[in-house]
Structure formats: C-alpha cells, structure tokens
C-alpha positions in Angstrom: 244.1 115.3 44.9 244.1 111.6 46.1 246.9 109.3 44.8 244.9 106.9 42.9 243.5 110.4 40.7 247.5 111.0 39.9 248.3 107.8 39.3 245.4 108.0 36.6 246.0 111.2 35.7 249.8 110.1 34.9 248.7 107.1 33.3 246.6 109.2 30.8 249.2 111.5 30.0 251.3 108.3 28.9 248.6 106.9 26.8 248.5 110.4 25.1 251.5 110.6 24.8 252.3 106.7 23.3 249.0 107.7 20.7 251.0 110.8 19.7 253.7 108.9 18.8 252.2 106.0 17.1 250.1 108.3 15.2 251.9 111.0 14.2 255.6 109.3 13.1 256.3 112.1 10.8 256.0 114.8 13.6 258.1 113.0 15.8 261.1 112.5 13.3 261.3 116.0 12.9 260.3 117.7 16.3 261.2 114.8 18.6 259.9 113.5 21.8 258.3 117.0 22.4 255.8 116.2 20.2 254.4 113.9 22.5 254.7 116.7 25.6 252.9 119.1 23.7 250.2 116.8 22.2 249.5 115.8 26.4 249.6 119.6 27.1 246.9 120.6 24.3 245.3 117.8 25.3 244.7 118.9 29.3 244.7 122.8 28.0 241.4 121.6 26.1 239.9 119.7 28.9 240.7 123.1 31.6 238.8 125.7 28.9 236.0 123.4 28.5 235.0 122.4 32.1 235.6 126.3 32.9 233.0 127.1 30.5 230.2 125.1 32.1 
C-alpha cells in the first residue's frame, strides 16, 4: 500500500467515524466512542464481502 492510499484510507475512517457520531447522538451517549469504531469496522467489513464477491 502506498502512503497517499493510507493517508486516505485513515482520512475515511475519520469521516465515518465523525458521521457516526453526528448522526447517531443517542448511540453514542450510551455505548460511547465505540460506537464510532464499530460503525468504521461494519463499514470496511461491507466493502471486503462485497469486492470478494465480484
């Protein structure tokens, strides 16, 4: 992987993870900042399944 790819790569999860957190206030008062984490990691699981399927 190059180093601009993980800079934008790191830059997405952030976005994510700031939408996550914006969006979904209730989830985050009662589960925390891991809300965010596990939104990013749903997010990329998603993306993995689908460009293994074709």
């Amino acid at each position: 992987m190059n180093i601009i790819g993980g800079i934008q790569a790191f830059a997405a999860g952030a976005i994510l993870t700031m939408l996550a957190s914006t969006m979904m206030p209730e989830a985050f008062e009662e589960g925390g900042a891991v809300v965010g984490f596990i939104t990013t990691v749903g997010f990329l699981l998603s993306f993995v399944l689908s460009k293994l399927q074709g």
